[in-house]
Legacy VTK file of the C-alpha trace (Angstrom):
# vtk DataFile Version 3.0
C-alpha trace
ASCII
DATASET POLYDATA
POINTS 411 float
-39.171 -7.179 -14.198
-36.861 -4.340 -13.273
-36.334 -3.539 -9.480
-37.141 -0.267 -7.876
-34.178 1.210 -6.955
-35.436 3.727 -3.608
-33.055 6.083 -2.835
-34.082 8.124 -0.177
-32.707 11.583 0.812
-33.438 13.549 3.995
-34.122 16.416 3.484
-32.513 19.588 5.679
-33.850 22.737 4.430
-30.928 25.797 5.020
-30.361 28.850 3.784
-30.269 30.511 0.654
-26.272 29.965 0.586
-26.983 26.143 1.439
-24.958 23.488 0.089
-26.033 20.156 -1.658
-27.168 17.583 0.463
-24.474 15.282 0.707
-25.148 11.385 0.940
-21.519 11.149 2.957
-22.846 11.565 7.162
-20.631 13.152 9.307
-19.940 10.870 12.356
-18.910 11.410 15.886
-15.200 10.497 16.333
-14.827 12.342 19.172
-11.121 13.794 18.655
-10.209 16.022 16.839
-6.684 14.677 15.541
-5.757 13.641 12.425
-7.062 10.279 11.004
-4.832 9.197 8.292
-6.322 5.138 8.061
-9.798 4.089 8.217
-10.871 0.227 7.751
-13.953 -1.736 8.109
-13.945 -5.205 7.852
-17.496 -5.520 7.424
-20.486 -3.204 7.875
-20.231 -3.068 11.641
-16.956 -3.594 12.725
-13.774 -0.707 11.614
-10.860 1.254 13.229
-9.789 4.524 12.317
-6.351 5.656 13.228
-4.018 8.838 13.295
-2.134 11.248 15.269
-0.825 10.936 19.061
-0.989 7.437 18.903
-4.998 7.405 18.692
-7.022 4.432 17.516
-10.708 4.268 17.575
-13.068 1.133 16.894
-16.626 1.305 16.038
-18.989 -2.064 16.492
-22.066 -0.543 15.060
-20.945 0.685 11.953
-19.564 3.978 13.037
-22.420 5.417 15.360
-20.273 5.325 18.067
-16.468 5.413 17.863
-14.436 4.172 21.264
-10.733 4.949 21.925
-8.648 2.040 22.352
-4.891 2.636 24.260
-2.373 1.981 21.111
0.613 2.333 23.945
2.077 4.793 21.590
2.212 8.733 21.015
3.447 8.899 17.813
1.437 9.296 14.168
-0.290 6.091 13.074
-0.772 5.711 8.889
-2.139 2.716 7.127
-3.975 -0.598 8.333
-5.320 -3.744 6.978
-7.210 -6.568 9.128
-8.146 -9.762 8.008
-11.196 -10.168 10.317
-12.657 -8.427 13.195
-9.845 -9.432 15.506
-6.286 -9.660 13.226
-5.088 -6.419 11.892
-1.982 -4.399 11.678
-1.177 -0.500 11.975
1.840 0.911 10.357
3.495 4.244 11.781
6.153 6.816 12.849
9.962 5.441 13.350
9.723 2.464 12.034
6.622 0.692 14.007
4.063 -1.212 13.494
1.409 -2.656 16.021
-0.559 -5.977 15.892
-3.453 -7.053 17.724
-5.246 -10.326 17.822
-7.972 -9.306 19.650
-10.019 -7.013 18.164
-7.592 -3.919 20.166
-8.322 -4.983 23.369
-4.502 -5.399 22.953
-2.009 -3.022 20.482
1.438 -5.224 20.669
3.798 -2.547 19.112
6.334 -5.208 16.757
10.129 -5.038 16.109
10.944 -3.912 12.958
14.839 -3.504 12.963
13.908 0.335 10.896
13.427 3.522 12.110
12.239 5.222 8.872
8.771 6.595 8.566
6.266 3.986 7.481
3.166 5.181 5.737
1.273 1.967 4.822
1.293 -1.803 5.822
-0.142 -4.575 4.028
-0.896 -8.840 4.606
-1.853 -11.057 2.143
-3.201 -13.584 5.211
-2.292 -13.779 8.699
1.438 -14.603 7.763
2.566 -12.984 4.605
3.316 -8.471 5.113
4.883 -5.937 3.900
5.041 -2.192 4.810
6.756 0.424 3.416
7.616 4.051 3.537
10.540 6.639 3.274
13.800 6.256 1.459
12.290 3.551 -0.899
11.853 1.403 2.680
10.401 -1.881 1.871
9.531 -4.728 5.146
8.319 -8.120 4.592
7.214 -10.555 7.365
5.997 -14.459 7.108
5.666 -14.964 10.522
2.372 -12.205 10.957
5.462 -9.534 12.274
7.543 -11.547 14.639
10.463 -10.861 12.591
10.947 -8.278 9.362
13.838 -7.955 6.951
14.689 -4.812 4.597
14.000 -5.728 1.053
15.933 -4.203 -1.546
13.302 -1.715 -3.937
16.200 -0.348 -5.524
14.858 3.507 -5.151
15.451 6.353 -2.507
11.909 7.430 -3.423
9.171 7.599 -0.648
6.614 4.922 -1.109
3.383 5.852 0.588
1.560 2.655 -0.689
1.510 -0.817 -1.485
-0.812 -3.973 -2.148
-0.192 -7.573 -2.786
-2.982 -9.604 -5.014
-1.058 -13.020 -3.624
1.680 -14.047 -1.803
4.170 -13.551 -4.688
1.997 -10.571 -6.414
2.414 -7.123 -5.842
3.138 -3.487 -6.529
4.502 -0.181 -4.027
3.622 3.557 -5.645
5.588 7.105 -4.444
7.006 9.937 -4.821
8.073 10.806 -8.826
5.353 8.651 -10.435
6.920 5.379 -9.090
5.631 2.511 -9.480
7.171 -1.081 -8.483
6.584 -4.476 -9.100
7.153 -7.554 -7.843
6.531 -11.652 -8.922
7.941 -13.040 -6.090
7.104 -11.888 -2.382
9.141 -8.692 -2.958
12.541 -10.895 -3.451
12.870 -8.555 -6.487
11.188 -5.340 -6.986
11.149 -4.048 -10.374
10.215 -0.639 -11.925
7.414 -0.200 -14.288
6.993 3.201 -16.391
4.177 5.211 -15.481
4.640 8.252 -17.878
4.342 11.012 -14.864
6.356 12.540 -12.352
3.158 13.127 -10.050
3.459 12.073 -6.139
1.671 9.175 -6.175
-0.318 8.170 -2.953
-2.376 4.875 -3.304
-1.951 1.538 -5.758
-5.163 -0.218 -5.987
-5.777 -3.858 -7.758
-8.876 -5.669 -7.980
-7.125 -8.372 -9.863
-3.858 -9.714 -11.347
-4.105 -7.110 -14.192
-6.293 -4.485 -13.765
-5.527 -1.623 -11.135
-5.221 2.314 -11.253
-2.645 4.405 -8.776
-3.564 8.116 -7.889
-1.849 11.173 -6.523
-0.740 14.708 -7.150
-2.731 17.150 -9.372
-5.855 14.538 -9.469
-3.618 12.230 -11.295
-5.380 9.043 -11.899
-4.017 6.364 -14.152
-4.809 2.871 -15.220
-3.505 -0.353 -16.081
-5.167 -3.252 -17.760
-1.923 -5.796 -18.191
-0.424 -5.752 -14.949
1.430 -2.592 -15.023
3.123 -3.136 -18.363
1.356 0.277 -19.259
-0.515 2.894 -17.307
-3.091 5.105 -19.034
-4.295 8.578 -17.808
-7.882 9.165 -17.052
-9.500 12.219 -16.097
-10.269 13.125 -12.546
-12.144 15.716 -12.495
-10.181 17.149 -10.406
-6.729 18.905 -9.495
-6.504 18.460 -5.811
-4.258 15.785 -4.458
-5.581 12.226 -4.297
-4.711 10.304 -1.365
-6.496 6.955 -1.222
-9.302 4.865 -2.863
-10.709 1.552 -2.912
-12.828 -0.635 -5.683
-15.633 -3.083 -4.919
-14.911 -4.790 -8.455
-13.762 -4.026 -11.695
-16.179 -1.128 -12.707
-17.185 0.355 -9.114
-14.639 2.430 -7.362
-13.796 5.389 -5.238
-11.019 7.929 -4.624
-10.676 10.971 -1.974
-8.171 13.779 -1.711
-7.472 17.204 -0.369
-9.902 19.610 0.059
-12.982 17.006 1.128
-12.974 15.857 -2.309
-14.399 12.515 -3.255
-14.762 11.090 -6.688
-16.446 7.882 -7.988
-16.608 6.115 -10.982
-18.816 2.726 -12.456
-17.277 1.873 -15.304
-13.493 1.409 -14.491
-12.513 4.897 -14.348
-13.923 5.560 -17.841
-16.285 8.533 -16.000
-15.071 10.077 -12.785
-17.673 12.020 -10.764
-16.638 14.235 -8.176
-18.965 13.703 -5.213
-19.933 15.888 -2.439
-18.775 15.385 0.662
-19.904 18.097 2.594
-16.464 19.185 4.387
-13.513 20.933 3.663
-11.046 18.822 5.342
-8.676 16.955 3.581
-9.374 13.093 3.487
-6.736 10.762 3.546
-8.669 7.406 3.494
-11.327 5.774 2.270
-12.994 2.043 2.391
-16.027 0.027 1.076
-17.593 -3.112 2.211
-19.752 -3.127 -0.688
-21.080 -0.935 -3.332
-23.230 0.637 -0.805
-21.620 1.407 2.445
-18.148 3.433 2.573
-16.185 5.282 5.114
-14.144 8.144 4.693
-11.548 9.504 7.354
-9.169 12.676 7.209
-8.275 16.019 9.022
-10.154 17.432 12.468
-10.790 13.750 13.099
-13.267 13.937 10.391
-15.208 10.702 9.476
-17.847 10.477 7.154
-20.020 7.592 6.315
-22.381 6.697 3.189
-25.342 4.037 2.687
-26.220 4.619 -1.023
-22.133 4.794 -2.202
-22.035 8.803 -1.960
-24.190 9.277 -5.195
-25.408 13.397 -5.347
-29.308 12.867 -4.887
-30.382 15.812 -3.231
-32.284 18.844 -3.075
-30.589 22.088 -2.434
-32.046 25.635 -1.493
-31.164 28.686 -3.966
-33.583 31.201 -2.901
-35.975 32.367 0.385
-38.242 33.624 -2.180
-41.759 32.620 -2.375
-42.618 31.904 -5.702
-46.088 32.705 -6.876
-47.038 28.970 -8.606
-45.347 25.373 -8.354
-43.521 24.693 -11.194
-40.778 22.463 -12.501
-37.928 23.080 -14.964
-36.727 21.078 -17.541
-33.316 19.483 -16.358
-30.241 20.874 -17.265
-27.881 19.888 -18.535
-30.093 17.298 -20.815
-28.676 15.467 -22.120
-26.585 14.626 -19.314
-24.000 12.021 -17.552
-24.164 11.465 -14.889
-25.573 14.088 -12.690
-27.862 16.407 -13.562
-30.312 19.310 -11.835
-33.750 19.981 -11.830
-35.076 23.394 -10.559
-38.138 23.379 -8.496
-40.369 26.092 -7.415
-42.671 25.477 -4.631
-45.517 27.908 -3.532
-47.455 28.309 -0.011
-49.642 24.968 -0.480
-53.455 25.021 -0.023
-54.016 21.273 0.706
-50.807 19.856 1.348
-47.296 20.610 2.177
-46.285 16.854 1.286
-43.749 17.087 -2.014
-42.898 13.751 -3.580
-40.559 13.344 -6.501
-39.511 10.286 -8.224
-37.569 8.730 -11.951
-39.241 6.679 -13.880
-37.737 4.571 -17.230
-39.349 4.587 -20.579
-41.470 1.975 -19.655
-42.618 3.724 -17.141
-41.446 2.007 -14.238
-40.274 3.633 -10.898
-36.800 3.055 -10.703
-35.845 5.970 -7.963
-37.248 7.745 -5.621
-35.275 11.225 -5.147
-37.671 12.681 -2.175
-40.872 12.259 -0.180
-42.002 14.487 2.816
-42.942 17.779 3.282
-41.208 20.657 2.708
-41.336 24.266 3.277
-42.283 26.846 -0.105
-38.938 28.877 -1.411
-36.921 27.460 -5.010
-35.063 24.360 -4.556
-32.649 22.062 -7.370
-32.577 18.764 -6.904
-29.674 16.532 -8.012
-30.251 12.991 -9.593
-26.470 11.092 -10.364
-27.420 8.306 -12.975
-23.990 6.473 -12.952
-26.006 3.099 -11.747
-28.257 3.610 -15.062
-27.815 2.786 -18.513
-28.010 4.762 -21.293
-31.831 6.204 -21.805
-34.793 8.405 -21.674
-36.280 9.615 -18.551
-38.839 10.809 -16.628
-38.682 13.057 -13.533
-42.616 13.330 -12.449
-43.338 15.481 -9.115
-46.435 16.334 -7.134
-47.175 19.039 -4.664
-50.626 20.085 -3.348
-52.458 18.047 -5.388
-50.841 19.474 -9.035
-48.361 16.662 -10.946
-45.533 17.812 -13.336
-43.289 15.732 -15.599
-40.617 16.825 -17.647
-38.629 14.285 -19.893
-34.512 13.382 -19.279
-31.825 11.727 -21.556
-29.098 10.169 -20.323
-26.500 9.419 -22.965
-22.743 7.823 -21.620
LINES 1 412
411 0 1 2 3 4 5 6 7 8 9 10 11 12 13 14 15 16 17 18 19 20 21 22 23 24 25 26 27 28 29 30 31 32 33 34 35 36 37 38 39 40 41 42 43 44 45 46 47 48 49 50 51 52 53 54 55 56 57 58 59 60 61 62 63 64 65 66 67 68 69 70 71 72 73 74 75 76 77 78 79 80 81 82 83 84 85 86 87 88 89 90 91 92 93 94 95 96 97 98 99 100 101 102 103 104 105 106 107 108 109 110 111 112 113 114 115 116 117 118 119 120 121 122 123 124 125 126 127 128 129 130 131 132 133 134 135 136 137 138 139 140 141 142 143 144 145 146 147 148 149 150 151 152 153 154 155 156 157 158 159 160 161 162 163 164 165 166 167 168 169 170 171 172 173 174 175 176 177 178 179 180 181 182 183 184 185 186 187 188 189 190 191 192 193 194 195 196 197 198 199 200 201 202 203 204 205 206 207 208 209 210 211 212 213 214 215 216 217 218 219 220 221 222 223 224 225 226 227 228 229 230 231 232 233 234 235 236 237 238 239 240 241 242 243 244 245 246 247 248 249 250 251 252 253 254 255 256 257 258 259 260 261 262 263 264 265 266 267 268 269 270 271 272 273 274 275 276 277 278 279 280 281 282 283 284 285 286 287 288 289 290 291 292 293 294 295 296 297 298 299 300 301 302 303 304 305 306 307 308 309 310 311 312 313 314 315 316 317 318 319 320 321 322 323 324 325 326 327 328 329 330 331 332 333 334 335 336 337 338 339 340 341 342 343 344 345 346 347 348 349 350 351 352 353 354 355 356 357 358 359 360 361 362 363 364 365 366 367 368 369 370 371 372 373 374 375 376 377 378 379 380 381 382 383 384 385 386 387 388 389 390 391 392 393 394 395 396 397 398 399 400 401 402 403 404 405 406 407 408 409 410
């Protein structure tokens, strides 16, 4: 028996220039500074960090963000922690910081480089790297006691890097570089990538699959390690600065501009999300393929429960219409997204709107809204990237009248 899927969606009736309502919630950071990093170990417990030194941590999932003393005053970039008390920060000059403790305590370690560092990875609680201008390459197998230069063999910037083991790994920059690496960064090799695009994150969910993204909405994949890189489409041609996968087929990417994409099926689809600000975001994280943070300019951090999907109803006009009616979707068919027009009258009865998707079998397998709402001409948004292939149907009811109109989803 299928399982219905309830996605609920408050609904915040604005004007007639209103936006989409977004499924990404703007959170309280309370500065207004730069956040380049943002990282959640688990649903509760994440830092966000950025400019003048600041780091934040939120127990609770990001309702309430507190400041925590770094002991620093210079930009922080990239983290990673390996539970709710491990993690590192990499930043300005050269530095990173460690704490054990949660950041009760920021211990700011000894690199022996002075070169900007924009991202820091560990494998476990012995095994790093960071890296950063001038091709700059760190490792550590002491947690950060002690760091030595590797040799990457390019001047490039490298603005990110991840490790899938101990031996594992790959670094991405400036001029479409990608490296690679089979033995703890020992070597570093250079793979061909086909672009010249500044490349900002490297993401792997295994050994051979993983996509890097950057300039102009590039996005490309690889399905054999590196060996080759294929271009997919974006969406998009604003600047891509981080993303993260859950698994194989569910993953996310965010940019300039407040944009957010997201794809299920390995990149073969990306859907450009709305995020609901116009600050650029630099960072992005999931704990599952629910819940995701997102952190960026104006100390901007935005959180989603249903993994940012458009479901929403948005205002068009002040105008009362004259009847309640329901337009076919458009466009149908459609994939992913698509929009359904609503007009809805002064009500006689009720005031109560309720509208929900049902499969061919005619099983409730969404719920797009329930509550009341106030009469004008509304379109609501339904993104389908969780469903297969299909027909469709959209049924509504408002003061006491039910409408259905028929949808076809074809990927």
């Amino acid at each position: 028996m299928n399982t219905t899927i309830k996605i609920k969606v408050l609904l915040i009736l604005i004007s007639i220039s209103g936006n989409l309502l977004t499924q990404w919630n703007p959170q309280t950071s309370g500065v207004s500074v730069s956040l380049y990093s943002v990282y959640f170990y688990d649903q509760f417990t994440g830092w966000a960090a950025g400019d003048n030194g600041t780091i934040l941590r939120s127990t609770n999932g990001g309702t309430s963000w507190l400041p925590q003393s770094s002991g620093v005053s210079f930009r922080l970039n990239g983290s990673r922690f390996l539970n709710t008390s491990t993690g590192w920060i990499a930043g300005n000059d050269g530095s990173v910081l460690k704490t054990t403790n949660g950041g009760i305590n920021w211990i700011q370690l000894t690199t022996g480089n002075a070169n900007f560092l924009n991202q820091v990875y560990f494998y476990d609680a012995d095994h790093g790297w960071a890296c950063g201008n001038s091709g700059t390459m760190l490792v550590t197998t002491n947690g950060g006691q002690n760091w030595s230069s590797q040799n990457t063999g390019t001047a490039n910037y490298l603005s990110t890097l991840i490790f899938v083991n101990s031996a594992t790994g790959w670094a991405a920059g400036l001029n479409g570089t990608v490296l690679k690496t089979t033995n703890g960064g020992t070597n570093w090799f250079i793979q061909s990538t086909g672009t010249s695009a500044e490349l900002q994150e490297i993401f792997f969910v295994s050994d051979l699959t993983g996509w890097v993204f950057g300039g102009s909405g590039t996005i490309l994949k690889t399905t054999n390690s590196g060996s080759n890189w294929a271009a997919q489409n974006s969406g998009t041609s604003n600047l891509l600065l981080s993303a993260v996968f859950v698994d194989q087929n569910t993953g996310w990417g965010c940019g300039t501009a407040g944009t957010i994409l997201r794809t299920t099926n390995g990149g073969v689809n990306w859907n450009i999300l709305t995020s609901g600000t116009s600050s650029f975001l630099s960072s992005i994280k999931f704990v599952n393929s629910e819940t995701g943070w997102a952190s960026g300019g104006n100390g901007t951090i935005l959180k989603t429960t249903n993994g940012g999907s458009a479901v929403g109803i948005n205002s068009v006009s002040n105008i009362i219409p004259n009847e309640y009616r329901m337009y076919q979707n458009y466009p149908n068919p459609f994939n992913p997204v698509t929009k359904i027009r609503i007009d809805i009258p002064y009500s006689i009865s009720s005031d109560i709107f309720n509208s929900s998707i049902f499969d061919i079998s005619g099983v409730q397998i969404a719920e797009l809204y329930k509550g009341t709402i106030r009469p004008g001409m509304y379109e609501m948004y339904w993104d389908a990237s969780t469903f297969s292939s299909g027909v469709y149907f959209c049924r509504t009811s408002y003061d006491g009248t039910v409408k259905s109109i028929r949808l076809v989803l074809v990927k």
